[in-house]
Structure formats: structure tokens, C-alpha cells
Backbone as JSON, one array per atom type, in Angstrom:
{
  "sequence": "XXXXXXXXXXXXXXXXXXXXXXXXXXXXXXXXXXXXXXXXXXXXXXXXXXXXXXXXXXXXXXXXXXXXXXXXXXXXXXXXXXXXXXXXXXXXXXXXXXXXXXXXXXXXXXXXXXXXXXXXXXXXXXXXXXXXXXXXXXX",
  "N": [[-15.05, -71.54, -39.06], [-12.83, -69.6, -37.04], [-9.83, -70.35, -35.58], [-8.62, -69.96, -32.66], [-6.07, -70.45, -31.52], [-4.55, -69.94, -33.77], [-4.38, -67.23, -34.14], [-2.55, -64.44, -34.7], [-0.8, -61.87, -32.44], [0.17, -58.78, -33.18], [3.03, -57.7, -31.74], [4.1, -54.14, -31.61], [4.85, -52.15, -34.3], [7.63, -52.59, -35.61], [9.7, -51.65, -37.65], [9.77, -49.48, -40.73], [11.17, -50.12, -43.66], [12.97, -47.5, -45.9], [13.78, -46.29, -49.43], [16.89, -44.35, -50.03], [18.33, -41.32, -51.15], [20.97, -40.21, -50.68], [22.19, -42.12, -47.69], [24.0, -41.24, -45.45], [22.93, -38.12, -44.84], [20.56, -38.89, -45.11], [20.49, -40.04, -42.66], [21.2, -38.59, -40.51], [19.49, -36.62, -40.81], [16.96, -37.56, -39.73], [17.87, -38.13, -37.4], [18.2, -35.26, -36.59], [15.54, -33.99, -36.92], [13.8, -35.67, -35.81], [14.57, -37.14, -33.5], [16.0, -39.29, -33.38], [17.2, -42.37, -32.7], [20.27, -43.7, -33.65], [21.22, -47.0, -34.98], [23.62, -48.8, -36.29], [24.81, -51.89, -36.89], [28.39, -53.8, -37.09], [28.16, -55.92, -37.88], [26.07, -56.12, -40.15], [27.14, -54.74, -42.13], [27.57, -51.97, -44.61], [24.87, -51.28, -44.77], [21.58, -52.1, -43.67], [20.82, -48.53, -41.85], [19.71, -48.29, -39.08], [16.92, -46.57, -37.19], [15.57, -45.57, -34.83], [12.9, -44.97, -32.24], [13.09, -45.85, -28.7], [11.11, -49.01, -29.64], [9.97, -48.45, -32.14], [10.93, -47.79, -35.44], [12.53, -46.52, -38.28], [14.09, -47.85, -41.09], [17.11, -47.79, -43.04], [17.87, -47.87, -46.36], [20.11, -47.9, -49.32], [19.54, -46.26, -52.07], [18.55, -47.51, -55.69], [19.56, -44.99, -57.44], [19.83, -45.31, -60.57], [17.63, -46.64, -61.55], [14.35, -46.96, -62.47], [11.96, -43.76, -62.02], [10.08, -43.25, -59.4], [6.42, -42.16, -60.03], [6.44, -39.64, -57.91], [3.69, -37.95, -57.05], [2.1, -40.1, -58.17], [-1.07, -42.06, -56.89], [-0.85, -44.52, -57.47], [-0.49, -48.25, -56.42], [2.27, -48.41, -53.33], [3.97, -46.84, -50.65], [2.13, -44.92, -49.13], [2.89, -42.93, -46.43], [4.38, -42.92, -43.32], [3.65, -43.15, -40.18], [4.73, -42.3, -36.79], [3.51, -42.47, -33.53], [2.68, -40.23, -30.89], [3.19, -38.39, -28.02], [0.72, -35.84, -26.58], [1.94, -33.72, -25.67], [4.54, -33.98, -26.82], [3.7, -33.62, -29.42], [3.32, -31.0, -29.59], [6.23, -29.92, -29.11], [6.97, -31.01, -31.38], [5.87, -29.3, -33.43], [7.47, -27.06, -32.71], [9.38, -27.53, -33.01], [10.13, -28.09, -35.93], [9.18, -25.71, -36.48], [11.63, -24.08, -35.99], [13.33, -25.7, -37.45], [12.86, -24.75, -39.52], [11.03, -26.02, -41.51], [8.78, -27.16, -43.55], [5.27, -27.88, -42.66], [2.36, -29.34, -42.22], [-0.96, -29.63, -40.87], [-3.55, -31.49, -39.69], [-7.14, -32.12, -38.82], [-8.06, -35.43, -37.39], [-10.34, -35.95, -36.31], [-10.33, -38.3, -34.1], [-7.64, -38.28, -33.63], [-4.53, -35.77, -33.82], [-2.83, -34.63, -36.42], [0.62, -34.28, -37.62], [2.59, -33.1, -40.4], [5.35, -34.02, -42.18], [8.24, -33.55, -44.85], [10.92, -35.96, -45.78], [14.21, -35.77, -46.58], [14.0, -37.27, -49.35], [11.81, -36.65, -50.28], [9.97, -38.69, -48.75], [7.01, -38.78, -46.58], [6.2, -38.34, -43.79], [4.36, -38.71, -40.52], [3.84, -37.62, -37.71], [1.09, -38.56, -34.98], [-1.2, -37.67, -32.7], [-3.11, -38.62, -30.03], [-6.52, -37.65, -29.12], [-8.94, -37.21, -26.75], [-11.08, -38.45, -27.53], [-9.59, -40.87, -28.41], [-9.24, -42.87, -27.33], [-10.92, -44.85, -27.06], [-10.45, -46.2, -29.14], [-8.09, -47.37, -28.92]],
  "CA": [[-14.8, -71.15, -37.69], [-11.15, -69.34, -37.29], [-9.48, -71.27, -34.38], [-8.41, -68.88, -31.83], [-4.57, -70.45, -31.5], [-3.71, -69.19, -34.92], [-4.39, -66.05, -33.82], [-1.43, -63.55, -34.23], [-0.89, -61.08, -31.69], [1.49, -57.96, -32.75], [3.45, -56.43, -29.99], [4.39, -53.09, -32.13], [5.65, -51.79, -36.13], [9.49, -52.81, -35.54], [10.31, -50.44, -38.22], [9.52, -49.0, -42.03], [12.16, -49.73, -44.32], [12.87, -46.92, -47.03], [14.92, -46.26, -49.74], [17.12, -43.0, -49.9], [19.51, -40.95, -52.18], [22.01, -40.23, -49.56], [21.98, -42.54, -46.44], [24.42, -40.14, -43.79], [22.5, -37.06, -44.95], [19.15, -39.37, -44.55], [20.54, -40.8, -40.89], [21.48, -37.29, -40.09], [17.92, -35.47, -40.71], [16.33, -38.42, -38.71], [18.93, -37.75, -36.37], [18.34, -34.4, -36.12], [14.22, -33.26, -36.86], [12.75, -36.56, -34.83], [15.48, -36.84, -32.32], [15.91, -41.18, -33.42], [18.73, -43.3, -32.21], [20.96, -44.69, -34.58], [21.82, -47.93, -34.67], [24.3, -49.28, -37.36], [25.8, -52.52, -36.5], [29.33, -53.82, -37.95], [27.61, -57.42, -38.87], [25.38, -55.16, -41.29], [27.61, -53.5, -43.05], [26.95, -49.95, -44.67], [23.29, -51.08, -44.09], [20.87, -51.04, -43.29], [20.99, -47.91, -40.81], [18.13, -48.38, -38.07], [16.75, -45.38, -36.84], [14.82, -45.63, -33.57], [12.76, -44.78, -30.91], [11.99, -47.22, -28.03], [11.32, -50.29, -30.38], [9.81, -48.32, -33.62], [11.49, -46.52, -36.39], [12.79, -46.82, -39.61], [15.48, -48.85, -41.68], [17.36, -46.69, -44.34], [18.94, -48.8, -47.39], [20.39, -47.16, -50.28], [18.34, -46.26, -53.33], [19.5, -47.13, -56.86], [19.21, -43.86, -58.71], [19.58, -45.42, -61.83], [16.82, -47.03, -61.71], [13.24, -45.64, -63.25], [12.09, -42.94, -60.72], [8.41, -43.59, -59.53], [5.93, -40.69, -59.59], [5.98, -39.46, -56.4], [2.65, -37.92, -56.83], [1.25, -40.99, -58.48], [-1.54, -42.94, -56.11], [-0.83, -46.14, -57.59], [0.02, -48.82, -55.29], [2.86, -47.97, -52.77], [3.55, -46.87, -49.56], [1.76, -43.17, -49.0], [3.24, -42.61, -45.52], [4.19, -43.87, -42.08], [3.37, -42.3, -38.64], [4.9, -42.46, -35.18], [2.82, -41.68, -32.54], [3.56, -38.99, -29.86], [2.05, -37.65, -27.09], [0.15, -34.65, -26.85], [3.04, -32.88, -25.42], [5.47, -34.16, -27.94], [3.19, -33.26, -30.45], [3.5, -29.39, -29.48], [7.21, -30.15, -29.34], [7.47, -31.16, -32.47], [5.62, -28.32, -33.99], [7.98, -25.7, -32.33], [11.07, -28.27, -33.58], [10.1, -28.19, -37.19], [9.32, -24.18, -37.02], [12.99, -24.11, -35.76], [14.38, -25.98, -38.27], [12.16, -24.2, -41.23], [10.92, -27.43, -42.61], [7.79, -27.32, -44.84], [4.24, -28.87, -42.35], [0.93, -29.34, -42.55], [-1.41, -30.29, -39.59], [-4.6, -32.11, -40.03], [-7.64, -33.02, -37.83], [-8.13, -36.55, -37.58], [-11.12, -36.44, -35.0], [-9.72, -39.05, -32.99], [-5.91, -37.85, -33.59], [-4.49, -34.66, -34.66], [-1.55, -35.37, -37.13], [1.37, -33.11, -38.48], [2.8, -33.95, -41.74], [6.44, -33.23, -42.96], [8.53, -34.75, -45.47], [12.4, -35.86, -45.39], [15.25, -35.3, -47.76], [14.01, -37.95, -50.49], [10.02, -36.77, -50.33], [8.18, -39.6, -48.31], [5.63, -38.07, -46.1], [6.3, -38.53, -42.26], [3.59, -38.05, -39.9], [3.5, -37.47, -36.07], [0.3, -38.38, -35.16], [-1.46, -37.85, -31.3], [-4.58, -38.75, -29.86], [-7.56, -36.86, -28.93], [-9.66, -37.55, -25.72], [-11.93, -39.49, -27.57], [-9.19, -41.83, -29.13], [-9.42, -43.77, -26.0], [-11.98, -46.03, -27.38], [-10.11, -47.19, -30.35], [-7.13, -48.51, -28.75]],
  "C": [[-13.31, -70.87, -37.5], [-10.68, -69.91, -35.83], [-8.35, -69.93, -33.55], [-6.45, -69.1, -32.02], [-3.55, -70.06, -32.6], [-3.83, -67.87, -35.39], [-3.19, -65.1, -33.52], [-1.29, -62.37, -33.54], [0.12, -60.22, -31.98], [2.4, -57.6, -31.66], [3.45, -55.12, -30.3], [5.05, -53.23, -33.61], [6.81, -51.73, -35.22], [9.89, -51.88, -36.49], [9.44, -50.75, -39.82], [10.53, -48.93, -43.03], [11.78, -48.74, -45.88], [13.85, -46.68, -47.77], [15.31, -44.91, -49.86], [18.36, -42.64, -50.75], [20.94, -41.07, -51.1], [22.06, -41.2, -48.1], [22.9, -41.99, -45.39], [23.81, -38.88, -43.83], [21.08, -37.61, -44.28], [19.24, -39.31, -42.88], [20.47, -39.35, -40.18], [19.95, -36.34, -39.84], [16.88, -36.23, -39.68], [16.33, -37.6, -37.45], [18.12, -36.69, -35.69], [16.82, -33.37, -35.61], [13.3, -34.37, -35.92], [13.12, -37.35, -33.96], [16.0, -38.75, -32.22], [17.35, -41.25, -33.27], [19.27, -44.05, -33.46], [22.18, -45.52, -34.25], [22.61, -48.57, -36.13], [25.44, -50.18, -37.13], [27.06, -53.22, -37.62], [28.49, -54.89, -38.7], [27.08, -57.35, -40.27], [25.65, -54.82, -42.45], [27.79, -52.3, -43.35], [25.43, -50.18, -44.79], [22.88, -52.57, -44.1], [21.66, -50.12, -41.71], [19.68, -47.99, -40.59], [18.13, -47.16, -37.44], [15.52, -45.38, -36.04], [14.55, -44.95, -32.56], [12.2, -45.98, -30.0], [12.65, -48.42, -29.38], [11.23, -50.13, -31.8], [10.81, -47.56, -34.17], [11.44, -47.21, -37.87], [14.25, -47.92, -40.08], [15.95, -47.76, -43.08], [18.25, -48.58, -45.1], [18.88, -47.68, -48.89], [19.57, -47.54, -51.63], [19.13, -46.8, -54.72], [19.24, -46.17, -57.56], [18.98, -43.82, -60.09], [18.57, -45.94, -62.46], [15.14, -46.66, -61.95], [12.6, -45.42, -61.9], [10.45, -43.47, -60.95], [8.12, -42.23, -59.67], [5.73, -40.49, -58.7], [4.32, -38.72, -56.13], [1.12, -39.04, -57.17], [0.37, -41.76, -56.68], [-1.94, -43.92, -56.21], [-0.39, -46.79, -55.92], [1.53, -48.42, -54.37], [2.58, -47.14, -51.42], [3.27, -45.42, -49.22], [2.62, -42.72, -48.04], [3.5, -43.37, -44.29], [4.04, -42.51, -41.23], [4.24, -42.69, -37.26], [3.55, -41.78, -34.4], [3.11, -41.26, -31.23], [2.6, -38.78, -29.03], [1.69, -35.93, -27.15], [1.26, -33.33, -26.81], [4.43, -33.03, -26.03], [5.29, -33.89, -29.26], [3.38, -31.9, -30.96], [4.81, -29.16, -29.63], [8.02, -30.33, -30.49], [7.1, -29.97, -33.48], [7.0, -27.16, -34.08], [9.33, -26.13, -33.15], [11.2, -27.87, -34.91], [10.09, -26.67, -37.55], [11.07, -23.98, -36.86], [13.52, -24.55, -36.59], [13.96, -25.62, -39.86], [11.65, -24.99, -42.29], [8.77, -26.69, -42.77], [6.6, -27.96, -43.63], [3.32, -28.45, -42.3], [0.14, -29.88, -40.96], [-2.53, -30.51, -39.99], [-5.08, -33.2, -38.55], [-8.16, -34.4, -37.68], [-9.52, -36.5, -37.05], [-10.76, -37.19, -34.12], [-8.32, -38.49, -33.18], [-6.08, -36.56, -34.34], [-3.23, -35.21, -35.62], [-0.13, -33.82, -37.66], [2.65, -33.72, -39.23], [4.33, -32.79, -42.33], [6.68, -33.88, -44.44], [10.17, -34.63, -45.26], [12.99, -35.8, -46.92], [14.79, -35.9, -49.17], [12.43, -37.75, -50.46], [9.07, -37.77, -49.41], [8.15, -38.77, -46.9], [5.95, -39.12, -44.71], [5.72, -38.08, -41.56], [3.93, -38.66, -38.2], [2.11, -37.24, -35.8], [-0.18, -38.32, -33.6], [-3.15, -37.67, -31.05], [-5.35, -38.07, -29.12], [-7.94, -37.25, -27.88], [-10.03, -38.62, -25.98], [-10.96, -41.26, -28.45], [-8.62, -43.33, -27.94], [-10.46, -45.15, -26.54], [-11.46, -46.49, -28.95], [-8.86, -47.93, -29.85], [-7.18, -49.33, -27.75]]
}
């Protein structure tokens, strides 16, 4: 019988940390294709850089290059992708953003969400994802 009080309640994903070749070129494309706040306090250091909207985003920390490269097409374990989610009208927004800035996307129907799929400077797979009519009954 699972006892209700050890029941954890999220509030929201606080962020996705990833690692990256460049971190002011990374902060910068954030910056610039999904419009995130950057936060980079002194206490920190040179990182992590937080990269936010609201409460979610990302965490950048520097990659070691020297270190053996994964396959990025491998679908071993690892993390495929993360998502934000947008509204319908941020969704269209972002389309027109990404034709504007000539980046590489894909769009895919979810049935409950539609999604549209870039990627950033170091390859991982960033999706904007927005919900459908019927995605009312899953959240």
C-alpha cells in the first residue's frame, strides 16, 4: 500500500543541463533562436550559464573535447532530447523565427501536440512542443 505522504509533487523541469564546445557561442544561440534569459551569477564562476524562461531552461557547462566523442546517432542510453512547451501562438512564432534565422527544422504531429524540432551549435535536438485541442485531457 504506497502511503500517500511520500508522495512527491513536482512543481516544473528547473532546467536540462548540457554539455557544449563553446559556452558564449552556446549562451548566444539560446540567446538569440529561443529568446532565453541569461543568468550567470559571480558565486558560479564561468559556470554554469542558466538559460531561462519563466522557471525552465537549460544549464550550459563546458564540454571536455578531449574526451571520447559519443555517437551522436547512437540510441544507446542517453539523453535524445528536451522540449519546452509553447503556446499555439508561439509555436507559429517560432516557425517564422527559425525560417529567419535559416536554421535546419522538422515538424511532427504528435496527435495531442504538434512539435518542431531544431538542433543547436553542438547537435542535441531541441523541441518546441504545443498542444492540440484534445491535449486538454492529459494535463
Amino acid at each position: 500500500m504506497k502511503n500517500k505522504e511520500s508522495k512527491i509533487d513536482l512543481e516544473f523541469l528547473d532546467h536540462v543541463a548540457i554539455r557544449v564546445a563553446d559556452m558564449k557561442a552556446s549562451a548566444k544561440w539560446y540567446e538569440k533562436v529561443l529568446g532565453l534569459k541569461r543568468y550567470q551569477l559571480p558565486e558560479w564562476g564561468d559556470y554554469p550559464i542558466f538559460l531561462l524562461s519563466g522557471k525552465s531552461g537549460i544549464a550550459l557547462f563546458p564540454a571536455i573535447t578531449t574526451d571520447t566523442a559519443l555517437d551522436p546517432a547512437s540510441k544507446n542510453v542517453k539523453i535524445d532530447h528536451f522540449a519546452f512547451n509553447v503556446t499555439n501562438e508561439n509555436f507559429e512564432k517560432a516557425k517564422r523565427r527559425f525560417d529567419e534565422l535559416n536554421l535546419k527544422y522538422t515538424i511532427q504531429d504528435h496527435y495531442y501536440f504538434d512539435s518542431i524540432y531544431t538542433q543547436d551549435l553542438d547537435g542535441h535536438t531541441v523541441e518546441l512542443t504545443t498542444p492540440k485541442e484534445s491535449a486538454k485531457n492529459i494535463y
